[in-house]
C-alpha positions as CSV (number, residue, x, y, z in Angstrom):
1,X,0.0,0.0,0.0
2,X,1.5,3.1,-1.0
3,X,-1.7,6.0,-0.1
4,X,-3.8,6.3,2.3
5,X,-6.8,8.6,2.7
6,X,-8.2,10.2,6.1
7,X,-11.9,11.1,6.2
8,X,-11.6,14.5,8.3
9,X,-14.0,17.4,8.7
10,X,-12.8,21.0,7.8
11,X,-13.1,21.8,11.3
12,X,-9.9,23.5,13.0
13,X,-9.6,20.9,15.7
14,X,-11.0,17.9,13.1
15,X,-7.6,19.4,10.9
16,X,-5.8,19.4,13.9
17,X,-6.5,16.1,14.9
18,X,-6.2,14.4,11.1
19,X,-2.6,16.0,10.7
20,X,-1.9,14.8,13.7
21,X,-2.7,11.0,12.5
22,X,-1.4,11.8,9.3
23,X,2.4,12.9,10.6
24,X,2.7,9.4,12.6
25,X,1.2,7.0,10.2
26,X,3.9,9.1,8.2
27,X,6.8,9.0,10.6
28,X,6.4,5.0,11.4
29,X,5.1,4.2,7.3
30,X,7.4,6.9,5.2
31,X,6.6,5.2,2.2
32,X,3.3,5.9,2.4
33,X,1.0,9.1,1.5
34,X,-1.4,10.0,3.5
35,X,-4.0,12.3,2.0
36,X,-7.0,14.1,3.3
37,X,-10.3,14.0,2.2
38,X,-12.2,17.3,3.4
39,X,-15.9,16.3,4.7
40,X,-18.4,19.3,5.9
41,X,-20.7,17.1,8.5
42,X,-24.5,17.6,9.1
43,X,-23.3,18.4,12.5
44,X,-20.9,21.8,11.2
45,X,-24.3,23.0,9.0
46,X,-26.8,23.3,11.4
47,X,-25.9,25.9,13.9
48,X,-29.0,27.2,14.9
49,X,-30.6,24.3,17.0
50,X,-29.2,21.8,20.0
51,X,-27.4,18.8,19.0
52,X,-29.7,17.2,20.9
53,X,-32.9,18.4,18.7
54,X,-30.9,17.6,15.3
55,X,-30.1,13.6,16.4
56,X,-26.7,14.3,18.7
57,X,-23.1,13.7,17.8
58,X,-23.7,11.1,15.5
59,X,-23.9,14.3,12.6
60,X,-20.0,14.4,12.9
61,X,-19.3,11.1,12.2
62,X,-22.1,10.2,9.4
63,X,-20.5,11.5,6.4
64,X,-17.0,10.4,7.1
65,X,-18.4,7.1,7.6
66,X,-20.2,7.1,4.3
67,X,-17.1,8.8,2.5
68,X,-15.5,5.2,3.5
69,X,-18.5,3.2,2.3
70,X,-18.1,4.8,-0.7
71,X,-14.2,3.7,-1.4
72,X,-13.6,7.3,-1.5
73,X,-11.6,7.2,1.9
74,X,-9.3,4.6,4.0
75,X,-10.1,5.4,7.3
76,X,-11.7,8.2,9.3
77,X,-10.7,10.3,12.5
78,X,-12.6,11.3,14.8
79,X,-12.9,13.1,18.3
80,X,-13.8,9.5,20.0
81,X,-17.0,11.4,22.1
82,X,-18.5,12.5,19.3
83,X,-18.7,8.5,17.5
84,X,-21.7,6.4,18.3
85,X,-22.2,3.2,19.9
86,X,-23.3,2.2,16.9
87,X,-20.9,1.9,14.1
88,X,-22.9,1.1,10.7
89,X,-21.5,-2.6,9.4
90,X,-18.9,-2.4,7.4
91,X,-16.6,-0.5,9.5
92,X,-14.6,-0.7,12.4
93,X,-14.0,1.6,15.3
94,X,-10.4,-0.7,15.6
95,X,-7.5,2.2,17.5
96,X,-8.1,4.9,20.2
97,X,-5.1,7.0,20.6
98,X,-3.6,8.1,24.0
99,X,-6.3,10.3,25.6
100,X,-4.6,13.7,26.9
101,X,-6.8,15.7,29.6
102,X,-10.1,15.0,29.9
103,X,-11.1,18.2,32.0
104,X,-13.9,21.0,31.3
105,X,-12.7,24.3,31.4
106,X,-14.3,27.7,32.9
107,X,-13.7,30.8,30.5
108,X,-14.9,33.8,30.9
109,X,-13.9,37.8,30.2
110,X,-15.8,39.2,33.3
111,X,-14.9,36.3,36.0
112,X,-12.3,34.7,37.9
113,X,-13.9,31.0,38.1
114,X,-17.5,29.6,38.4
115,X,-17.6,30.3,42.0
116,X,-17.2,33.8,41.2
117,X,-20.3,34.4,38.5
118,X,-22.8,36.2,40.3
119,X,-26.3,35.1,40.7
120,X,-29.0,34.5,37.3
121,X,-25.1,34.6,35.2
122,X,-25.3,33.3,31.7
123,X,-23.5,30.6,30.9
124,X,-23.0,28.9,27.4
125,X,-22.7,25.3,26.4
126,X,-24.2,22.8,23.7
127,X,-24.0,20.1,26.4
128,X,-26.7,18.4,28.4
129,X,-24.6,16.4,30.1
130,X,-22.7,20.1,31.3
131,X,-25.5,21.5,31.7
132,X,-27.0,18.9,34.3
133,X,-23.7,18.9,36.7
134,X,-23.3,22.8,36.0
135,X,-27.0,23.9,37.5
136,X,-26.6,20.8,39.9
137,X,-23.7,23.2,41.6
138,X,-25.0,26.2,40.7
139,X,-28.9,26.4,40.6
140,X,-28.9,30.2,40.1
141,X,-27.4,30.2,36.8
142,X,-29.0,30.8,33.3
143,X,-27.6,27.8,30.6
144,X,-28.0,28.7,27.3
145,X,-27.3,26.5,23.9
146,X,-24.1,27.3,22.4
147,X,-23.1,26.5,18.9
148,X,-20.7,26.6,16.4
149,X,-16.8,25.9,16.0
150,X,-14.4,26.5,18.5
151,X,-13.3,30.0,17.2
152,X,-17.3,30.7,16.8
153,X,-18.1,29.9,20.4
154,X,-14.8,32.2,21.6
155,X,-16.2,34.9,19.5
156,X,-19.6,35.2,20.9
157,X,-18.0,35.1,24.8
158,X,-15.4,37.7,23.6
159,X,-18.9,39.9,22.4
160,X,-20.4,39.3,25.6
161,X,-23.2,37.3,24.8
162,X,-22.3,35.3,27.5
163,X,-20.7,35.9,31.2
164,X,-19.1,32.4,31.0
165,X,-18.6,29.8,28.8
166,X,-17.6,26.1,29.1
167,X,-15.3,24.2,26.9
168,X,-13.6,20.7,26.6
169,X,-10.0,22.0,27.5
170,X,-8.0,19.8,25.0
171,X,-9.0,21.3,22.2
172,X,-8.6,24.7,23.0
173,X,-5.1,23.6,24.3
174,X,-4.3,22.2,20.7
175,X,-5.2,25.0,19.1
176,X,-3.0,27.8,21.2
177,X,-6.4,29.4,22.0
178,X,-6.4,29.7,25.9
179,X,-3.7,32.8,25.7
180,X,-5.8,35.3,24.2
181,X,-8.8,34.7,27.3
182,X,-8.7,36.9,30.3
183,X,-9.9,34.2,33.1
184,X,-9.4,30.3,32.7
185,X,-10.2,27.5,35.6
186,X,-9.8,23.8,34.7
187,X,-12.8,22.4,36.4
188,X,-11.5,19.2,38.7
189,X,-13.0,15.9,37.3
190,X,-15.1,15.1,40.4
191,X,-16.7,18.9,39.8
192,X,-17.5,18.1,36.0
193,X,-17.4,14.4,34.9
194,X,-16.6,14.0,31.3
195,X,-18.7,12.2,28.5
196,X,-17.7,9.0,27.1
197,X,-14.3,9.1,25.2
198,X,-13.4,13.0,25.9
199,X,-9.5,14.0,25.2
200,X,-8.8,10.7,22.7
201,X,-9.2,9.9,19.3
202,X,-10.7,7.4,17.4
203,X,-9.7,5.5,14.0
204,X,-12.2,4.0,11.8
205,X,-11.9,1.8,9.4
206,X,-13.3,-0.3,6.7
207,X,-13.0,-3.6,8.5
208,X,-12.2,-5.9,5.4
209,X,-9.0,-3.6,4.7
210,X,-6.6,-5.6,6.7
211,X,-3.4,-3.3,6.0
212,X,-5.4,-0.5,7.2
213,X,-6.1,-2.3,10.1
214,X,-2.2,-3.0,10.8
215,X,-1.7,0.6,10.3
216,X,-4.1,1.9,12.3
217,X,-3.6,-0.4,15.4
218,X,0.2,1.1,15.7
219,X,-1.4,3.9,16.9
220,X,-3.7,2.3,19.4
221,X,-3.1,3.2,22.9
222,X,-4.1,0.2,25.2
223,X,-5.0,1.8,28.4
224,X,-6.9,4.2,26.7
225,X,-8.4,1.7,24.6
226,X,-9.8,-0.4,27.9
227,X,-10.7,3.0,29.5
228,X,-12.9,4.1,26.7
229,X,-14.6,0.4,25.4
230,X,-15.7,0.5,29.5
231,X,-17.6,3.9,28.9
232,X,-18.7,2.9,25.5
233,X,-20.4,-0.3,26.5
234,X,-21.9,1.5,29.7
235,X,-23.1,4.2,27.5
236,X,-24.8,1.4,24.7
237,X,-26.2,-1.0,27.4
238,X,-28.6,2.2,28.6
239,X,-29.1,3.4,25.2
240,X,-27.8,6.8,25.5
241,X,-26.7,9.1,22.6
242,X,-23.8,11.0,22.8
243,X,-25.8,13.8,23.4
244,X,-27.2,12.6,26.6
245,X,-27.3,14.0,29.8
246,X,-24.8,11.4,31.2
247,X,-21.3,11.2,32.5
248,X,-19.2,8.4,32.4
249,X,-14.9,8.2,33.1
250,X,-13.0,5.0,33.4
251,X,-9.6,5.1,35.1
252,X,-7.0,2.5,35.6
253,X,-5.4,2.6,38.8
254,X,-2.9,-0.2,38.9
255,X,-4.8,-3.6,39.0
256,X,-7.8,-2.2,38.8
257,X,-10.4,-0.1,37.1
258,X,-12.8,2.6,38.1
259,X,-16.2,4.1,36.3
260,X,-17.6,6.8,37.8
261,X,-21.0,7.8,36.0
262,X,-23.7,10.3,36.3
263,X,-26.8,10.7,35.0
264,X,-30.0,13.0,35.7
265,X,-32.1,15.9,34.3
266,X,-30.5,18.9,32.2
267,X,-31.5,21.2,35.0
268,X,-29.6,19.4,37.8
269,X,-32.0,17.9,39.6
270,X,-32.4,13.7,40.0
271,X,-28.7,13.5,39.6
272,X,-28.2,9.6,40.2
273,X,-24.1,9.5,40.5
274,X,-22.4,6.3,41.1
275,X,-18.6,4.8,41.3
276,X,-17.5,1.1,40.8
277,X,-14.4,-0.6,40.8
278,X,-13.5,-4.2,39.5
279,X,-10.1,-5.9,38.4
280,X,-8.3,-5.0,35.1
281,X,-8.4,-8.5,34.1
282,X,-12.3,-7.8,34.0
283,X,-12.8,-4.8,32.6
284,X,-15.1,-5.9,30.1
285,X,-18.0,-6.6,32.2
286,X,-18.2,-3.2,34.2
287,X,-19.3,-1.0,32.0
288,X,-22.9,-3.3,31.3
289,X,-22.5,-3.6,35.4
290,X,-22.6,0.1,35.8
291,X,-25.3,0.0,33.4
292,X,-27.3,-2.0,34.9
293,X,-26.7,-0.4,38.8
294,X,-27.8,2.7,37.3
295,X,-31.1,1.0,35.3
296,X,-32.2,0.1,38.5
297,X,-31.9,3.4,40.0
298,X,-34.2,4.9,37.5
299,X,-31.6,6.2,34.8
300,X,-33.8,5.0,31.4
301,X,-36.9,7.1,32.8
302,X,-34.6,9.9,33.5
303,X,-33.3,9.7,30.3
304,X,-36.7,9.5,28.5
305,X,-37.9,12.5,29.8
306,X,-34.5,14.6,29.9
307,X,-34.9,15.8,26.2
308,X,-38.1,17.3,26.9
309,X,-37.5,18.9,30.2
310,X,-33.9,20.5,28.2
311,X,-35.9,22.1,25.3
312,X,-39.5,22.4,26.4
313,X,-39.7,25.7,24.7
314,X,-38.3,24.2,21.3
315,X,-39.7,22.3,18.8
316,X,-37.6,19.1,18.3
317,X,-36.5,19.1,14.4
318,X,-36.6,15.9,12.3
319,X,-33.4,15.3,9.8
């Protein structure tokens, strides 16, 4: 095999992350030309409406995946928390590279930290799942929907249209971007949980192309690997989408493995939050344990009526 095309969205940080891929499957293959094959997702066209109304994250991922189906692309890249459980047959979710910090981050041109935002403050995100653990701490805010690319989303904080916003912090750390704002404050992972896969990416591929397969797995990182299939089978076996009000982070600590999850209603309330820890050598079965601990809490009611409670006042729009 002497080429190799990526599936990438035009995205800064989708760019960011395909280069990325591209310079090590150069660096360990230099015989090989990696190309990129420029994709603008459902997900980057409609701006003016939730993820959650428009079918979740599963709008970043869709026409990658079909570019592939196609034979118009190799494999695919993706920011791992934005791909499905469900991966259409045919292709392969088969590497997860070495995920970098997970954390949420507090930004804001008015205020020192989320502590400091004074009372009925009006904070941005696109994210149920930030939005339940955000108004579980601070009731008194105002969330409002946030869309757009990463430079989009600065822009409309740097106009004031919000007091605060809250970002995933890797990608603002890839793209130099946290310089140029006045107040920043990683938010601790026990404060703001992260969805399944955050900080790590994920390489798809067609899964009869075998030498794809061998290229791809060099860059699999095997801890993260185990961390992330844990969070992904949790998050399958209760049926969530990625857009979900849920929270789920597996961490290896020596011989064993941890999941801590959350799940409840976008404004905070009937938070059902829960921590379990088995051997490595079983990691497999916890995240359908988990699942299942949190089923009989009440989690698939919760998450039936979540969507409606989040946009009562919008019309959901079929696509």
């Amino acid at each position: 095999m002497d080429k190799i095309v990526i599936a990438t969205r035009r995205s800064d940080l989708a760019l960011w992350q395909a280069y990325f891929v591209k310079e090590q499957i150069e660096t360990i293959y230099p015989n090989i030309e990696v190309e990129l094959n420029l994709i603008t997702s459902n997900g980057d066209k409609v701006l003016d409406k939730p993820l959650a109304l428009i079918g979740g994250k599963g709008h970043f991922t869709k026409e990658l995946e079909d570019e592939m189906l196609a034979g118009n692309a190799h494999m695919a890249v993706h920011s791992l928390k934005d791909v499905p459980t469900f991966i259409p047959e045919g292709l392969e979710l088969v590497a997860i590279t070495e995920r970098q910090d997970q954390s949420d981050v507090f930004l804001s041109h008015q205020y020192n930290s989320l502590e400091e935002l004074p009372v009925g403050a009006v904070v941005g995100t696109t994210s149920l799942r930030r939005r339940m653990q955000l108004l579980k701490i601070r009731p008194d805010l105002k969330v409002e929907d946030l869309r757009g690319n990463v430079n989009t989303r600065l822009r409309k904080l740097a106009e004031d249209q919000y007091d605060a916003i809250i970002l995933a912090y890797i990608g603002l750390y890839r793209l130099d971007l946290l310089k140029d704002i006045p107040y920043v404050q990683k938010l601790p992972l026990d404060m703001m949980i992260p969805p399944m896969g955050q900080a790590a990416l994920g390489i798809e591929i067609i899964s009869q192309d075998e030498k794809v397969r061998e290229i791809a797995m060099i860059l699999n990182h095997v801890p993260t690997f185990v961390c992330t299939k844990v969070e992904r089978d949790f998050i399958a076996a209760i049926h969530a989408g990625c857009s979900a009000p849920v929270a789920c982070n597996a961490i290896i600590n020596e011989d064993n493995i941890t999941l801590q999850t959350m799940i409840g209603y976008p404004d905070g309330t009937n938070v059902i939050k829960e921590s379990l820890t088995v051997n490595l050598n079983e990691y497999e079965i916890l995240g359908v344990k988990m699942a299942q601990l949190m089923i009989d809490k009440g989690a698939l009611d919760i998450l039936q009526k979540a969507p409606s409670l989040a946009f009562k006042d919008t019309r959901p729009e079929r696509i």
